[in-house]
C-alpha positions in Angstrom: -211.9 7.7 -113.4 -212.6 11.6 -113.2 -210.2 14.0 -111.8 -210.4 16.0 -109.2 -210.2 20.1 -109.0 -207.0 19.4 -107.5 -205.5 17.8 -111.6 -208.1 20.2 -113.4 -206.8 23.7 -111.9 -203.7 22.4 -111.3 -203.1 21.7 -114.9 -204.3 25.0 -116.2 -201.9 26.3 -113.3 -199.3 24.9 -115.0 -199.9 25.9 -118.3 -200.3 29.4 -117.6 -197.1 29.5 -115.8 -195.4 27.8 -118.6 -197.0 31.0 -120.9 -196.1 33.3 -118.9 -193.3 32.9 -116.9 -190.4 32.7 -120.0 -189.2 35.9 -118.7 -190.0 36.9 -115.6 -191.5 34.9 -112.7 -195.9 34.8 -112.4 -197.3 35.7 -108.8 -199.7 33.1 -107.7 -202.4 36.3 -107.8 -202.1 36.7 -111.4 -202.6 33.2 -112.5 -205.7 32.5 -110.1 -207.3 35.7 -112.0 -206.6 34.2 -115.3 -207.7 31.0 -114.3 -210.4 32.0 -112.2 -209.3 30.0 -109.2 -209.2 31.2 -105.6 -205.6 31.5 -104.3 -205.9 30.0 -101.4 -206.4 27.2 -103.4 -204.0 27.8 -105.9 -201.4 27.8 -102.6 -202.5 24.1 -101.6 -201.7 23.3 -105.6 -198.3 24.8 -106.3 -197.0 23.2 -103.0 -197.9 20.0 -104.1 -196.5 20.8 -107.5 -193.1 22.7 -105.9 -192.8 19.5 -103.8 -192.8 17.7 -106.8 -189.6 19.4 -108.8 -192.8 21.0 -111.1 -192.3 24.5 -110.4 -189.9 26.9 -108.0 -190.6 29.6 -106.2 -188.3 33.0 -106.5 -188.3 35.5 -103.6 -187.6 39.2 -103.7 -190.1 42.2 -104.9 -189.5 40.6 -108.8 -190.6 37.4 -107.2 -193.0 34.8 -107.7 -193.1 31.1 -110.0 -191.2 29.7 -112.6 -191.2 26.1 -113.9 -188.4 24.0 -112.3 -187.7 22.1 -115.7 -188.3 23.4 -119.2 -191.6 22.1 -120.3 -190.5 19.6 -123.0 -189.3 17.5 -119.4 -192.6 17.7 -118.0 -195.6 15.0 -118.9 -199.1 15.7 -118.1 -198.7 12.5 -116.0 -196.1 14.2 -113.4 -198.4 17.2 -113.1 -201.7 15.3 -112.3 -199.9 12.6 -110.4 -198.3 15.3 -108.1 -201.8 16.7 -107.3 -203.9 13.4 -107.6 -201.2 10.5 -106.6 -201.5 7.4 -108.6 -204.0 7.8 -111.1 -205.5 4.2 -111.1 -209.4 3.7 -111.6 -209.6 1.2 -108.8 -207.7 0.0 -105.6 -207.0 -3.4 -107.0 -203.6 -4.9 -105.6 -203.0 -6.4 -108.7 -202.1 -2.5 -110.2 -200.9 -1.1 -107.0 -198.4 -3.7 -106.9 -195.9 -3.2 -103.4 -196.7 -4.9 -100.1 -200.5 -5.0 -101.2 -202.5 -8.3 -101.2 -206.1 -9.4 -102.4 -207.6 -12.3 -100.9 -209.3 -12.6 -104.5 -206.3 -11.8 -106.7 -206.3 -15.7 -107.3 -209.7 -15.9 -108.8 -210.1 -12.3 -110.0 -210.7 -11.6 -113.9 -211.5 -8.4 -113.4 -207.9 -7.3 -112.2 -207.4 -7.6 -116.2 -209.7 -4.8 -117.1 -208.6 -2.3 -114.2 -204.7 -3.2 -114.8 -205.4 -2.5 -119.1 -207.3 0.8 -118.2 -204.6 1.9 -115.3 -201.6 1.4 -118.4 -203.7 3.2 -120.9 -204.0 6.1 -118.6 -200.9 5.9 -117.7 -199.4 6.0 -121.1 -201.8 8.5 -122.2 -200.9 11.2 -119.8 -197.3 10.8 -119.7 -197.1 11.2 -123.6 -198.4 14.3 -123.5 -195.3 17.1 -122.6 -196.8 20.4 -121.1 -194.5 21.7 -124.0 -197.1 20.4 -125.8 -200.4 22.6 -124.4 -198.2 25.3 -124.4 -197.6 25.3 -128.7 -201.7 24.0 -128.7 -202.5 27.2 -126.4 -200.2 29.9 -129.0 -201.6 27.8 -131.7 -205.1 28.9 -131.0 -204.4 31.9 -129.0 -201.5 33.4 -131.1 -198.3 32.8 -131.3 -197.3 35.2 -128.4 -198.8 37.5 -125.7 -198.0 41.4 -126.4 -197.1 43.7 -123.4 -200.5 45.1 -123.5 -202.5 41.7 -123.2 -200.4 41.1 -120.0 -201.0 43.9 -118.5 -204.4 43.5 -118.8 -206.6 42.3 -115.8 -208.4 39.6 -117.3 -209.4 35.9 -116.5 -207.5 34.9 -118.9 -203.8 34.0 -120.2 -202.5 36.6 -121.7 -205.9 38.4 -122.1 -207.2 35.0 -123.7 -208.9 31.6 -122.0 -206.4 29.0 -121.9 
């Protein structure tokens, strides 16, 4: 399985607003120059992701994004299935479950190996709390951002690469 742009940007999206949005609310304009992505992308994203119950808006001149949960109730799982949908390797009715049938459920071995990979994926992502990337990202970029490295126009977090 590889993921698309639309779980990769997305997910540094998110981090950076969980960075730097514990105060005040993060235009869209200064995460996609951190993060190097275009905004009119980063629009399509957070809709998906505000949609979701990931993040709010907040109008008004101080406006802009804020998480809609705290992180530590947010999985890596609910951020890339918001942008991606299910995250299953394979369209096998076996682990899309619902109203879907295979002719060749029946006689398929295979369905074993997509349905083990589908759970491990599964599991994997939703184990992981944005909370999480957020301690990993202070970890190795400092513990906090000073005034100055937000102010500073730069592609990065607060003035460092998440």
């Amino acid at each position: 399985m590889k993921l698309s742009t639309k779980g990769r940007y997305g997910l540094r999206a998110v981090v950076d607003l969980a960075l730097n949005s514990e105060s005040e609310a993060v235009s869209l304009s200064s995460v996609a120059e951190r993060q190097s992505i275009s905004i009119s992308y980063l629009e399509q994203l957070i809709a998906k992701l505000k949609k979701a119950g990931i993040v709010n808006s907040i109008r008004g001149a101080q406006g802009g994004y804020v998480l809609a949960k705290s992180a530590d109730q947010i999985s890596v799982g609910d951020i890339l299935r918001a942008l991606e949908g299910d995250l299953n390797p394979v369209d096998c009715a076996e682990i899309m479950g619902g109203d879907t049938t295979c002719s060749s459920s029946d006689l398929c071995v295979t369905k074993y190996v997509w349905k083990r990979i589908s759970d491990s994926i599964n599991s994997a992502v939703d184990e992981i709390l944005l909370s999480e990337l957020v301690k990993e990202s202070k970890a190795v970029h400092g513990n906090s951002c000073s005034e100055n490295d937000k102010k500073k126009e730069t592609k990065t977090a607060c003035g460092k690469q998440i």
